[in-house]
ZADO-1210 file (C-alpha; in nm, 4 decimals, padded with zeros to 6 digits):
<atoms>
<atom x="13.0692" y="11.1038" z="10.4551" code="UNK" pos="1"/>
<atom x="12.9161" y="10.8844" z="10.7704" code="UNK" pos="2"/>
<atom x="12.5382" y="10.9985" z="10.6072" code="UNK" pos="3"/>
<atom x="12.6350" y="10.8726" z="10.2826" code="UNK" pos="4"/>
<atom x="12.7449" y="10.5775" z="10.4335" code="UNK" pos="5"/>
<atom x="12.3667" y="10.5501" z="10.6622" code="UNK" pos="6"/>
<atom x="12.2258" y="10.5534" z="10.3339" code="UNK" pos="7"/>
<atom x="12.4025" y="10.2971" z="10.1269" code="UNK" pos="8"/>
<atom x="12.3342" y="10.0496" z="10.3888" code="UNK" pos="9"/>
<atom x="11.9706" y="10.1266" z="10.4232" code="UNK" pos="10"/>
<atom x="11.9464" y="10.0658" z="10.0298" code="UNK" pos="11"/>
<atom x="12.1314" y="09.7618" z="10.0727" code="UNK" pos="12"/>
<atom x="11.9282" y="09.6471" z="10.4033" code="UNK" pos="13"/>
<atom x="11.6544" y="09.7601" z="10.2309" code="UNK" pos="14"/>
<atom x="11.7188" y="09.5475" z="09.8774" code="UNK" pos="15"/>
<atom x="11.7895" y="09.2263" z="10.0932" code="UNK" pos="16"/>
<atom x="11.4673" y="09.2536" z="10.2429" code="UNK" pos="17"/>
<atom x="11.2977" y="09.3509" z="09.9767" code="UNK" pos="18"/>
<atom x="11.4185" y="08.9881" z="09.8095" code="UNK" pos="19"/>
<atom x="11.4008" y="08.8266" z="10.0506" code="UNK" pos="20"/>
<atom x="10.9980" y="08.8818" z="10.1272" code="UNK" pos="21"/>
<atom x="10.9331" y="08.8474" z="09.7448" code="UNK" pos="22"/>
<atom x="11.1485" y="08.5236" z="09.7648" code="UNK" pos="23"/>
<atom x="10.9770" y="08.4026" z="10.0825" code="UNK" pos="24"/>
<atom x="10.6414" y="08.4847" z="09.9470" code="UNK" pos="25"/>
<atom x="10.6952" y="08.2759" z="09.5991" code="UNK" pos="26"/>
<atom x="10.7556" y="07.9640" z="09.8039" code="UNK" pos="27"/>
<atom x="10.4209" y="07.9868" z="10.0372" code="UNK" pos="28"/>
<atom x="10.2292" y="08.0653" z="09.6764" code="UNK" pos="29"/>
<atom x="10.4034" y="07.7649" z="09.4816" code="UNK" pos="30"/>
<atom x="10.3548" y="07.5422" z="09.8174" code="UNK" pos="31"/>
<atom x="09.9666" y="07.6787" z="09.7644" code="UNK" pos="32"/>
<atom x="09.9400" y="07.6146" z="09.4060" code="UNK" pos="33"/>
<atom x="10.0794" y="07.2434" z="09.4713" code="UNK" pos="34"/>
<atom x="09.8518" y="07.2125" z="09.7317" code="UNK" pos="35"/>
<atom x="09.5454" y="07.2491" z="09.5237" code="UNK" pos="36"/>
<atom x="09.6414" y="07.0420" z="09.1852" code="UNK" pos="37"/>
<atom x="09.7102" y="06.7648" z="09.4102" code="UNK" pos="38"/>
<atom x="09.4287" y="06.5464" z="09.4806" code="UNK" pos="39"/>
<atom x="09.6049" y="06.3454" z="09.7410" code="UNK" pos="40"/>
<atom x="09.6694" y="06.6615" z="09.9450" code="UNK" pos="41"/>
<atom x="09.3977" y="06.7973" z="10.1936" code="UNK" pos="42"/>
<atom x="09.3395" y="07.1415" z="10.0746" code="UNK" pos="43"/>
<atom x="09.2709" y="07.2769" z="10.4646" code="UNK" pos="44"/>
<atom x="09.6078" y="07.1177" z="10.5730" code="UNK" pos="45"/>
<atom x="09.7785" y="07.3241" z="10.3379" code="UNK" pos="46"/>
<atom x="09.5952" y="07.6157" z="10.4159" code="UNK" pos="47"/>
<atom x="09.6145" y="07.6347" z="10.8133" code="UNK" pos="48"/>
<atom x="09.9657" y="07.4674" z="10.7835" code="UNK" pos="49"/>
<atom x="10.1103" y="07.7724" z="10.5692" code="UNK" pos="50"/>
<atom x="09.8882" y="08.0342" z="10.6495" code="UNK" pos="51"/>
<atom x="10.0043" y="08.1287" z="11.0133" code="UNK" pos="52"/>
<atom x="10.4351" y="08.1553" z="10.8699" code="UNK" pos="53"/>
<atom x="10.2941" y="08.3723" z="10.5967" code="UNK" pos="54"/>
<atom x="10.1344" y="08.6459" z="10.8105" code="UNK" pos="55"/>
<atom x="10.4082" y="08.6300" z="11.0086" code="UNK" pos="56"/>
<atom x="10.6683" y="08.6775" z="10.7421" code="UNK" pos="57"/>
<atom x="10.4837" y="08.9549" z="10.5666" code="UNK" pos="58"/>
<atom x="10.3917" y="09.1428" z="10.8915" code="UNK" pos="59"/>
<atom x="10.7806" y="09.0677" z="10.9864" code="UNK" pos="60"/>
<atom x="10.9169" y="09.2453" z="10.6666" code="UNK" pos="61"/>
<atom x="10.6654" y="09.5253" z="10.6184" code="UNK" pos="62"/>
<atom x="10.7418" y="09.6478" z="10.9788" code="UNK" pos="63"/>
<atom x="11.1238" y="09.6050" z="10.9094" code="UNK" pos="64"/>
<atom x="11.0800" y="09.8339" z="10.6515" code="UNK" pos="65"/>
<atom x="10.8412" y="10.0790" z="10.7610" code="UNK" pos="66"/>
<atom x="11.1064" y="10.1194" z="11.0575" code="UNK" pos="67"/>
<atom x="11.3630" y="10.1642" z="10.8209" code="UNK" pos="68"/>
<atom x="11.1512" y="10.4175" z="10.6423" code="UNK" pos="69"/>
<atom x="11.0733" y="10.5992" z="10.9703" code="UNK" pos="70"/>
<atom x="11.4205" y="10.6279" z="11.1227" code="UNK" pos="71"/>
<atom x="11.5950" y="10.7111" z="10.7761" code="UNK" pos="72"/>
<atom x="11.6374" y="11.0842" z="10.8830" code="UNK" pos="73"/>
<atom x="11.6071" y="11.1136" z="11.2196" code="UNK" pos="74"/>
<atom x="11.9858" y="11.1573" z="11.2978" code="UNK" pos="75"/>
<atom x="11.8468" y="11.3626" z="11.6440" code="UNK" pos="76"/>
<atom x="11.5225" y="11.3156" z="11.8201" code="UNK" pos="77"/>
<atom x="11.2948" y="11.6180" z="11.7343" code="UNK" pos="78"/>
<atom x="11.2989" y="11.7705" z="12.0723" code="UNK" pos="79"/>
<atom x="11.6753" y="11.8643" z="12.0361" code="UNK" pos="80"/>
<atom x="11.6103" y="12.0395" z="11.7192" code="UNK" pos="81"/>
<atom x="11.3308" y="12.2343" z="11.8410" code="UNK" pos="82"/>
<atom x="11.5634" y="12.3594" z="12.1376" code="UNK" pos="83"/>
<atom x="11.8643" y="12.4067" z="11.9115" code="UNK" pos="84"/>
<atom x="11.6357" y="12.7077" z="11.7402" code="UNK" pos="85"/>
</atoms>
């Protein structure tokens, strides 16, 4: 029952973060996309305003995940299951 449980919430962790990145990640490309059909808007502004949050976002949420992926199924640390044997 508590592993069922572990794993709901890790697909529902896992589905928030999942929307939120994709959300996040729109905005920075529509902010882009404004930023270039503008004429009144300096191009490099744009680009070294937004480019900084965005690598930090991404890099935020793919290591989020990948530690979610990672610890999924480790209810004990390996050594304790080797020595259980």
């Amino acid at each position: 029952m508590n592993d069922d449980i572990k794993g709901k919430l890790t697909y529902i962790i896992s589905l928030m973060v999942a929307a939120t990145l994709c959300f996040s990640v729109a905005v920075i490309v529509v902010a882009f996309v404004v930023g270039l059909w503008f004429d009144n808007i300096d191009n490099a502004e744009i680009f070294k305003t937004i480019s900084a949050p965005f690598n930090a976002i991404v890099g935020g949420f793919i290591g989020l995940l990948a530690g979610m992926k990672l610890s999924n199924n480790d209810s004990e640390p390996p050594c304790r299951r080797k020595n259980d044997d």
